[in-house]
C-alpha positions as CSV (number, residue, x, y, z in Angstrom):
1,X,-30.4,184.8,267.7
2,X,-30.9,188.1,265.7
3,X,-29.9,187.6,261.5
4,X,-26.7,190.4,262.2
5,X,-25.4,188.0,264.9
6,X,-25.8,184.8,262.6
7,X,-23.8,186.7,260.0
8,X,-21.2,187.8,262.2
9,X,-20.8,183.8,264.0
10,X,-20.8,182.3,260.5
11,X,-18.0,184.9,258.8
12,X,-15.8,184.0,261.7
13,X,-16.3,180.4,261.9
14,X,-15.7,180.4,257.8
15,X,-12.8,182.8,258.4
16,X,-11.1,180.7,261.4
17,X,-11.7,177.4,259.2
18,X,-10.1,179.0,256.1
19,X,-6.9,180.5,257.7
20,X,-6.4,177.4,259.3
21,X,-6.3,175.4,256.5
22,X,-4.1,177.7,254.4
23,X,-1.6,178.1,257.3
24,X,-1.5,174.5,257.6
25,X,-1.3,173.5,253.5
26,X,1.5,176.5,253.2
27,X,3.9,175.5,256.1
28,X,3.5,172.0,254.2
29,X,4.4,173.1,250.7
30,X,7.2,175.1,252.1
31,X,8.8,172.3,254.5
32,X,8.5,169.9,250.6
33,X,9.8,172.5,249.0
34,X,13.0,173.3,251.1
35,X,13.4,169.3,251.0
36,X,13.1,169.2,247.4
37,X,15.6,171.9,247.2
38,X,18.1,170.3,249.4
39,X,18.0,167.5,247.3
40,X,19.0,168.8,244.2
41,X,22.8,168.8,243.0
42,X,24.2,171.9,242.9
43,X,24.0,173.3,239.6
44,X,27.8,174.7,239.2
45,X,30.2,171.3,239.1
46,X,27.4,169.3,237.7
47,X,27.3,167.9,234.4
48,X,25.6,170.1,233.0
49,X,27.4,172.8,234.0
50,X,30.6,170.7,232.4
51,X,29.2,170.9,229.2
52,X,28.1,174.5,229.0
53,X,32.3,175.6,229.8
54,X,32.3,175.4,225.8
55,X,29.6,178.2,225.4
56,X,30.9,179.8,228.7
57,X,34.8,179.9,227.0
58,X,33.1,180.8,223.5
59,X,31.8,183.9,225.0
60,X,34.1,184.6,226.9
61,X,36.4,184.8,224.0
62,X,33.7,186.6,221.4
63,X,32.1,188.7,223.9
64,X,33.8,189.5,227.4
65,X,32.3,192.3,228.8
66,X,29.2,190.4,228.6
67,X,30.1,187.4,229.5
68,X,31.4,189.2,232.9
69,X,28.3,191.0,233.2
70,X,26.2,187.6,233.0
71,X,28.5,185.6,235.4
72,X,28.2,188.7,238.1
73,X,24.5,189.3,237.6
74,X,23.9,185.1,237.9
75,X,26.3,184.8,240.9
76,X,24.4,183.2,243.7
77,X,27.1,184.3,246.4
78,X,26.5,187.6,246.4
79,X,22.9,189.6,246.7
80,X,24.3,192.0,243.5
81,X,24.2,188.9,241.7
82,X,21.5,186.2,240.9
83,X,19.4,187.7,244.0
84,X,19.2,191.1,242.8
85,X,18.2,189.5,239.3
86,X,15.8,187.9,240.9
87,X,13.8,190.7,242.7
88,X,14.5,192.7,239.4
89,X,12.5,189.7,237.5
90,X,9.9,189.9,239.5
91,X,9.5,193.7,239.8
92,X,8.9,193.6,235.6
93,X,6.3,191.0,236.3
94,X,4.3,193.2,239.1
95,X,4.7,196.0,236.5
96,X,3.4,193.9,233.8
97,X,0.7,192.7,235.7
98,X,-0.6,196.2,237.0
99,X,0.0,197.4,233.7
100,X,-2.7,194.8,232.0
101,X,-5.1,195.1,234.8
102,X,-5.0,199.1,234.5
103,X,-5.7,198.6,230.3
104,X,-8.5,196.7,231.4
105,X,-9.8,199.1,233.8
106,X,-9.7,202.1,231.3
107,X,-11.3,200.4,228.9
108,X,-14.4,199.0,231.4
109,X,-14.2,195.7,229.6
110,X,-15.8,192.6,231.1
111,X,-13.7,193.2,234.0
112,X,-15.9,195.6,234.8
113,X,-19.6,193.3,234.7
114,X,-17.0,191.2,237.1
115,X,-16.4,194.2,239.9
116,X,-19.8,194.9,239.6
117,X,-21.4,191.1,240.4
118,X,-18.1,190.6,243.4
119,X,-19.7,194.0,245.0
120,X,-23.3,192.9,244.5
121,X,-22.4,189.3,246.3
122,X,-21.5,191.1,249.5
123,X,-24.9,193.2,249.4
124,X,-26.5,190.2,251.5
125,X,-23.8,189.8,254.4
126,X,-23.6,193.6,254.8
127,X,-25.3,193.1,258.6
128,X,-24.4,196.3,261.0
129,X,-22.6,194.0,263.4
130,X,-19.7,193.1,260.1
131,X,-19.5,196.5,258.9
132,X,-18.9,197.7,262.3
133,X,-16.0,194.9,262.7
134,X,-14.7,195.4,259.3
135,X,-15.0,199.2,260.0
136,X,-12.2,198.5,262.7
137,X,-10.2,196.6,260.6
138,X,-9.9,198.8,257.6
139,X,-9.1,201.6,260.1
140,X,-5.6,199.6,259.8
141,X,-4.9,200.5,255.9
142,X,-5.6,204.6,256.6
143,X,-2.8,206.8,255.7
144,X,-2.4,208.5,259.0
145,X,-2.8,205.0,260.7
146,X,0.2,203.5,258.3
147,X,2.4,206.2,258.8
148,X,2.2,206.5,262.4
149,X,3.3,202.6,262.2
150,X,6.1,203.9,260.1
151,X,7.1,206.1,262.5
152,X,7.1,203.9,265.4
153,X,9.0,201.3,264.1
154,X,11.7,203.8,262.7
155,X,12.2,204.9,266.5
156,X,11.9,201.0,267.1
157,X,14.9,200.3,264.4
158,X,16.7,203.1,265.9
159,X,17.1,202.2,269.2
160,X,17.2,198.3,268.5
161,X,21.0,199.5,266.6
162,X,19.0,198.7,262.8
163,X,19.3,201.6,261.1
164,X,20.2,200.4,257.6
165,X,15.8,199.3,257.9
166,X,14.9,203.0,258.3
167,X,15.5,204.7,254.8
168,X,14.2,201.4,252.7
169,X,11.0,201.7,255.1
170,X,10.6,205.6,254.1
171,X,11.2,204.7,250.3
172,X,8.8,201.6,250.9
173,X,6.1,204.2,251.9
174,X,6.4,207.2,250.4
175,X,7.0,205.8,246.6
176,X,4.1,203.4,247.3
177,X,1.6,206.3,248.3
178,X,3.1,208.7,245.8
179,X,2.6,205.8,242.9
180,X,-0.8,205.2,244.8
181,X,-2.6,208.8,244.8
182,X,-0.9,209.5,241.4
183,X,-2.4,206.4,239.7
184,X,-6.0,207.3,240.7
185,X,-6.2,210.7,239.6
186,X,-4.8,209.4,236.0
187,X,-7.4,206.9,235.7
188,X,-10.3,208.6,237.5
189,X,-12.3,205.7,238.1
190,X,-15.5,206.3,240.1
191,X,-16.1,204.0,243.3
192,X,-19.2,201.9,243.4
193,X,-22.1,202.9,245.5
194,X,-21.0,202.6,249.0
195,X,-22.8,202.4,252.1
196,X,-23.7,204.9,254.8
197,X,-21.6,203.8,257.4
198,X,-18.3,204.9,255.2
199,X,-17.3,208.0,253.3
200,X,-14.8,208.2,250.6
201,X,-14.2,211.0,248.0
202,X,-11.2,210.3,245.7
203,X,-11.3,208.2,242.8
204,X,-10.9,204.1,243.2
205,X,-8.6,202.9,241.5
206,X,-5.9,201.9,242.9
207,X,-6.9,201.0,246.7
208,X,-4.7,203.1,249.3
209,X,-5.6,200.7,251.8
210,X,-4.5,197.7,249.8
211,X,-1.2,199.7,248.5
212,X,0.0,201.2,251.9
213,X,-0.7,198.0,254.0
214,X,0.9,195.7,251.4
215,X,3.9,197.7,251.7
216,X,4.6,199.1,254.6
217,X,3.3,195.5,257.0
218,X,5.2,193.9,254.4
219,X,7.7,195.2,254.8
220,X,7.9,195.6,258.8
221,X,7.1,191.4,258.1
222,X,10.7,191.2,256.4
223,X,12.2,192.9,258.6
224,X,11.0,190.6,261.7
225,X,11.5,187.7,259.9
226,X,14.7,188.2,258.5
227,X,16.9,187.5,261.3
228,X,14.9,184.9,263.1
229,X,16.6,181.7,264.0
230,X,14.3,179.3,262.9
231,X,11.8,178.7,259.6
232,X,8.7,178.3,261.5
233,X,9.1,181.3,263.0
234,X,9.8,183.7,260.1
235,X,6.8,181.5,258.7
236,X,4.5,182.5,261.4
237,X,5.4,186.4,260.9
238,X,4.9,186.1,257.4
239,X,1.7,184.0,257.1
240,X,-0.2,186.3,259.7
241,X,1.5,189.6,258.4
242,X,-0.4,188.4,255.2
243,X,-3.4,187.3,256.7
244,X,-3.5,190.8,258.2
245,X,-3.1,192.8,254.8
246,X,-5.9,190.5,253.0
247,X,-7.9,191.0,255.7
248,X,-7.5,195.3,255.2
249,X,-8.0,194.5,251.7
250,X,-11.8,192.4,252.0
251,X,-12.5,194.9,254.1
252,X,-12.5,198.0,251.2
253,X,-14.7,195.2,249.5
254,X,-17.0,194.3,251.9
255,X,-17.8,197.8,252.9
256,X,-18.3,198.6,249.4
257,X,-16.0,201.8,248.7
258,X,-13.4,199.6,246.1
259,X,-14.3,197.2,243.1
260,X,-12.4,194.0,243.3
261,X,-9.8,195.1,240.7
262,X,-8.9,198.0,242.5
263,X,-7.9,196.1,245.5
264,X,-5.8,193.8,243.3
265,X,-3.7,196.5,241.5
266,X,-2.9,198.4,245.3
267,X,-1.8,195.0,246.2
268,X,0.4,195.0,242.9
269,X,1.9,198.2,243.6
270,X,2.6,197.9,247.4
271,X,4.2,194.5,246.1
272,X,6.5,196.7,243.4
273,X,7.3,198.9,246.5
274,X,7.9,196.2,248.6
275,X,10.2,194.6,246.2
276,X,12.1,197.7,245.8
277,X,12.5,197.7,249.6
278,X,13.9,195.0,250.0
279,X,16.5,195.5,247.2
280,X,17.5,198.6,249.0
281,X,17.7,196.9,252.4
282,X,19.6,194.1,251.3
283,X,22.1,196.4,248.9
284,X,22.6,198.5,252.5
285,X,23.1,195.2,254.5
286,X,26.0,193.9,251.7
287,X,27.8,197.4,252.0
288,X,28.1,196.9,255.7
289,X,29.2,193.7,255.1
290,X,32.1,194.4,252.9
291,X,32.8,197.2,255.4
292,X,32.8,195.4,258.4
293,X,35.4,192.4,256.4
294,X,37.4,195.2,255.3
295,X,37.9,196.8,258.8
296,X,38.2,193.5,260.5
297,X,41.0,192.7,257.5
298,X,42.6,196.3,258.5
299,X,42.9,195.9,262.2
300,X,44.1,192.0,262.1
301,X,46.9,193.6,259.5
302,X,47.9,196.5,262.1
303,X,47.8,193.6,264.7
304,X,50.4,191.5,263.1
305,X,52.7,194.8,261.7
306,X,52.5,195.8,265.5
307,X,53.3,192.0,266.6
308,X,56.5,192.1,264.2
């Protein structure tokens, strides 16, 4: 058995071994955490929200517009409310994040004798037989392969009657490829040597691949999973969508066209995008909502003025 072929056995041994552990330790920590969460006494009529009705009437009093402001952007019931805040919270974090690893970057700290010894580490394993398999795999992250997925699931949400999917999808994309492309020509980073099997001529930083697949299979993972019946299977979407968009991501490694770092800020980005997506999608879903009680309100009010 050729060296190439020992590689290739021993990656996807390692790899099987690996995903099958993580699947396994994530579906437990969610199931303990969704226990744990059921547990816990709901916060509103507990004691401690008994004695907080002092500070709540105080500012009420001192203070009402914000006061109302607070209590609608903590409400739970509604997705404009403590959701929203939520994916809002997290957004600033992704920012802050992308915008420390960018500093970073630019400067070509220590972050950058870190890039170079990840790269070097891969030099050994770089066997035809992987870069041909990884080769098909990062194939996946391309721009005109991710927006041909775009556009066949846009015909898909058409005809399946999901429209309100469709314009969060396009946002989803396009800002993510538009923050993407303009992010590398501002920092200008150069790539590391690649190999000859791959060719790549804009600058590095951020990945594309890592950007457009954490955004746009992100994305299409959400929008699976979030009318499925049951947990495991919105887990199973999730965990492999995920598995998928890593995998794009080690690829751009592997093959040597992206330093470490860049991977990690596309990721960032595509996760900002993705966060804004799903803002939008749920913000369309709660309109329809409201629309659909208010006609259903309308028509069982004509019902009973025709009934009288």
């Amino acid at each position: 058995m050729n060296t190439s072929v020992q590689a290739v056995l021993l990656l996807t041994v390692t790899a099987a071994v690996l995903l099958a552990t993580l699947h396994a330790v994530l579906w437990r920590f969610l199931v303990g955490l969704s226990l744990a969460a059921s547990r816990l006494p709901r916060f509103q009529g507990s004691r401690a929200w008994a004695r907080m009705r002092p500070v709540q009437a105080w500012l009420s009093l001192r203070y009402p517009r914000l006061y109302v402001h607070l209590r609608a952007r903590l409400d739970p019931s509604t997705f404009a409310g403590l959701p929203l805040t939520m994916l809002v919270v997290a957004a600033i974090y992704v920012v802050a994040l992308l915008s420390g690893l960018t500093e970073e970057v630019v400067e070509a700290g220590g972050v950058l004798h870190l890039d170079q010894a990840v790269n070097a580490a891969f030099a050994a394993w770089r066997e035809p037989a992987l870069v041909v398999a990884f080769l098909w795999i990062t194939v996946l992250g391309t721009g005109p392969a991710l927006t041909a997925v775009t556009l066949t699931a846009t015909g898909f949400l058409w005809a399946n009657r999901r429209p309100r999917f469709i314009v969060p999808l396009w946002v989803t994309f396009i800002g993510a490829q538009a923050t993407t492309w303009a992010g590398k020509f501002a920092v200008a980073r150069h790539r590391p040597e690649f190999i000859d099997a791959v060719q790549a001529a804009s600058p590095s930083f951020p990945s594309a691949h890592a950007t457009g697949s954490m955004a746009v299979y992100g994305f299409l993972a959400y929008v699976l999973a979030r009318d499925l019946p049951r947990r495991e299977q919105r887990f199973e979407v999730v965990f492999w969508v995920g598995a998928l968009t890593a995998a794009i991501g080690f690829s751009r490694l592997f093959l040597s066209v992206h330093y470490a770092t860049d991977v990690a800020a596309g990721f960032l980005v595509g996760g900002f995008w993705l966060l804004v997506g799903f803002a939008l999608a749920e913000h369309r879903r709660s309109i329809e909502q409201r629309i659909f009680v208010a006609t259903d309100a309308g028509s069982a009010f004509q019902h009973d003025q025709d009934a009288a």
